[in-house]
N, C-alpha and C positions, 0 to 999 in steps of 0.2 A: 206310817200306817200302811198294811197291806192291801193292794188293791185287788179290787172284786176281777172276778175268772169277766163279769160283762163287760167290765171298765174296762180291762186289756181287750177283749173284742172289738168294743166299739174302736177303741183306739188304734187298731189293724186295720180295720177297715174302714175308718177314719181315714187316715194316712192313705192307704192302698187306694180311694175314691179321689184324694187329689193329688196323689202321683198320676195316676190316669190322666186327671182333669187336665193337669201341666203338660204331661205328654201330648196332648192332642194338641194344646196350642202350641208347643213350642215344634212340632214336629213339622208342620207346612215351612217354616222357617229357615231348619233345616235342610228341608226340601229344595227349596229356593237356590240355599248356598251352594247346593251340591252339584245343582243341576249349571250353577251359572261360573262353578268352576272347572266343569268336566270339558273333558273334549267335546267337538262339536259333532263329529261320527257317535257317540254313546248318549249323548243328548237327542240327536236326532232320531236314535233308533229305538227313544225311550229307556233306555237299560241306567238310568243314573235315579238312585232312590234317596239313600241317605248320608254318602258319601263319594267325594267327585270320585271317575273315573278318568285318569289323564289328571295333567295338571294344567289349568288354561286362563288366565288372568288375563284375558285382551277385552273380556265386557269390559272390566273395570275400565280399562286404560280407555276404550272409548265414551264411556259414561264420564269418567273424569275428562274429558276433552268437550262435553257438551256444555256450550256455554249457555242454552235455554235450562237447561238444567240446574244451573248453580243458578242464574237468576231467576229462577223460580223456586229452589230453596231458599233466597235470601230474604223474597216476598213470603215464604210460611213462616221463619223463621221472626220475621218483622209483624208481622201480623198475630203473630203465637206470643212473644214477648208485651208488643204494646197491647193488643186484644186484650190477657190475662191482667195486667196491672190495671189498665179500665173496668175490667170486669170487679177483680178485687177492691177497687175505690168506691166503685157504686155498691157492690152487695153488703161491703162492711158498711157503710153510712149510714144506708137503709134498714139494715140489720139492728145496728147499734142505738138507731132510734125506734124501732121498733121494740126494742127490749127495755126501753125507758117507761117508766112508769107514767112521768110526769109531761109525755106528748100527747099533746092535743090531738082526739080524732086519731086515736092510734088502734083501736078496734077497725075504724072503717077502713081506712090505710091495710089494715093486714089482711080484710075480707075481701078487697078488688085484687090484693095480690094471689090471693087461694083461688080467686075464681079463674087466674089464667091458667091453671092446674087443669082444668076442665074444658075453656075456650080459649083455643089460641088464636094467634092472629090469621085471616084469612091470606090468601099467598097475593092475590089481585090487590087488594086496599095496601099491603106491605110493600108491594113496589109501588104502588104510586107515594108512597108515604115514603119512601126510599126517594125517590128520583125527584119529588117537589122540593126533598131537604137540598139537591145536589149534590146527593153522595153516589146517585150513579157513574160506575165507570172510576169510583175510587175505592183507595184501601180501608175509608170510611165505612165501606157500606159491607166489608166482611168482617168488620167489629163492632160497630155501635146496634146494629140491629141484635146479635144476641149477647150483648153484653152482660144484661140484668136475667136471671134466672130466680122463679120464683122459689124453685126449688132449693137454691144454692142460701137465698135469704132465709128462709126456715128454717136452715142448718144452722146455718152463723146466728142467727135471733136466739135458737133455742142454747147457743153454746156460749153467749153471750150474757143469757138468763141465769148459767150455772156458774157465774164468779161471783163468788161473797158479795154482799151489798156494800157489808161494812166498807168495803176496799174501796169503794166508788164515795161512800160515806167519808172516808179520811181523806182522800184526793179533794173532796168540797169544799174541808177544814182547812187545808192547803193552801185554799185559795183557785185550784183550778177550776174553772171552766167547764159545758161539755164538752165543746173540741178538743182540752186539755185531758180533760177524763178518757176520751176517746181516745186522745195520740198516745199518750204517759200510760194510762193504766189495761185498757182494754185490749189495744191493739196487741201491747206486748207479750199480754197473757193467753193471746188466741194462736199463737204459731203454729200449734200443731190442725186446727184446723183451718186455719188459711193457705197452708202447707196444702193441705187434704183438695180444698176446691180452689187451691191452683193449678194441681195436679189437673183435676177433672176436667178444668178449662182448657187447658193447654194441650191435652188430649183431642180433645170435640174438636177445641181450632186449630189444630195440625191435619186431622183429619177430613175437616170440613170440605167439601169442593160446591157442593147445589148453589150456593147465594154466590160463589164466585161466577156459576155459569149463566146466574138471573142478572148480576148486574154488573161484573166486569166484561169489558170491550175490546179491551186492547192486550196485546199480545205480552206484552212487557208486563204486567201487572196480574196474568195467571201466578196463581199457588199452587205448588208442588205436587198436590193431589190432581188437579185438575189436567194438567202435561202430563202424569202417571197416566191419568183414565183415559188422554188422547191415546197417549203411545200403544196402550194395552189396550183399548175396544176399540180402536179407529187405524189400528194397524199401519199406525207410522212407523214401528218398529220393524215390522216385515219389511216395511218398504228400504229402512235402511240397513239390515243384515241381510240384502238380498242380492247385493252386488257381487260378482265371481270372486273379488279376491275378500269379502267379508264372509261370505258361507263357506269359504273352506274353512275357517274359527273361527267364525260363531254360526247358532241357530237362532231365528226370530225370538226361541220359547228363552234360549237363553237370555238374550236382553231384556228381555219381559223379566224375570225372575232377578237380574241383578238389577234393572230399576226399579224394583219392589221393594228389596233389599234394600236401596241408596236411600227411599225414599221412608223408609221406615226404621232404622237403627237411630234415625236422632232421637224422636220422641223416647227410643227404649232406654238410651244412656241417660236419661234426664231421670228416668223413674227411680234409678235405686239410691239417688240423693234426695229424693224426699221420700224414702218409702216408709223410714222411720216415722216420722210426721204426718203417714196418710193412715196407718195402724189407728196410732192416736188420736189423732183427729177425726177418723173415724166414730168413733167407741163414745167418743166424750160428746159430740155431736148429735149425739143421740140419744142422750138423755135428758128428761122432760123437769121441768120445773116443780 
């Protein structure tokens, strides 16, 4: 079928709006890398835009020597892996019974969940409600307080609601159970969006640092974001590209730029093994009963 003179327009400038859209995010990135592998004279004098100037790999080499660094990738990385499966066990459970017909009190159940849509927790009552459970000053207390998302269960419920009945019907004739209907049928059929809000989670908890700053103490147990926002607004970095034989290569802005970089390529190599499953899971996710 030939397409309409609109249908090619839109679809130019369809395309042309998020080639743009991609430009602008992937461009500061670029940035980054250009700047943190230029010489330290064309860094410093600003002239390094989107491609180094010089070739100068000695961030890296000290960034890779920093041992607060890797032990605090090991704490995001740990907290991003168990956070996520925690998250994923509570949302689906919740979800999966929410989408049951035959739960008791399962109207009321999903109207105190809506309402945290609207009210959230206040920040004073969450840390005393942190620190009574004795999760202050642990790696508790940067996963279990946003484990459950209301939002994430409304996805999963509503994606939950659009597999066959009958399917959950023959699993019963089986003999299975709900936790069996749950493990054996449900679970298996939902990949693509558990796929999708694992993605999501594991994002927010890579990124997280506020609840690390409310309730970790000790130095050993920062995440990776939280030693980035030192180094970058607290200007430890200055302090240590500032010695004679480190500013002849490097500049402060350099190190800043390749621990931005150090500290941001995990999450990005994680995304295009599920990006298939965040598509989908997406799309199906969102359709209504």
């Amino acid at each position: 079928m030939p397409a309409y003179r609109s249908d090619r327009w839109f679809s130019f400038i369809n395309g042309t709006f998020f080639i743009v859209l991609c430009l602008t995010m992937i461009s500061p990135l670029i940035h980054l890398a250009a700047v943190s592998l230029s010489e330290a004279r064309y860094a410093n004098a600003k002239l390094v835009y989107f491609w180094p100037k010089g070739w100068n790999t000695e961030v890296y080499s000290m960034i890779l020597g920093m041992d607060n660094l890797w032990r605090a990738m090991g704490v995001s990385v740990y907290i991003t892996v168990l956070g996520t499966l925690i998250s994923l066990v509570l949302t689906s459970t919740i979800a999966y019974a929410l989408s049951r017909p035959s739960m008791p009190g399962r109207k009321i159940v999903l109207r105190g969940i809506v309402v945290t849509f609207i009210f959230s927790a206040p920040l004073i009552p969450n840390y005393l409600l942190v620190r009574s459970l004795g999760m202050e000053n642990t790696l508790w207390a940067l996963m279990i307080p946003g484990a459950l998302s209301a939002f994430y269960v409304i996805i999963m419920k509503t994606f939950f609601q659009g597999i066959s009945s009958e399917m959950f019907d023959a699993a019963k004739m089986d003999g299975c159970s709900e936790w069996g209907i749950y493990a054996r049928v449900a679970i298996p059929m939902s990949l693509p969006v558990i796929a999708t809000i694992a993605l999501f989670h594991a994002v927010g908890q890579w990124n997280s640092y506020f609840n690390a700053l409310l309730y970790i103490r000790s130095k050993d147990l920062l995440p990776l974001q939280v030693l980035l926002r030192n180094l970058v607004m607290e200007e430890q970095a200055s302090n240590m590209a500032s010695s004679a034989e480190v500013s002849l290569v490097m500049t402060p802005e350099m190190l800043k730029a390749g621990i931005t970089l150090f500290a941001t390529l995990p999450i990005l190599i994680v995304y295009p093994f599920l990006q298939k499953y965040f598509v989908k899971g997406a799309s199906l996710g969102s359709l209504k009963e």
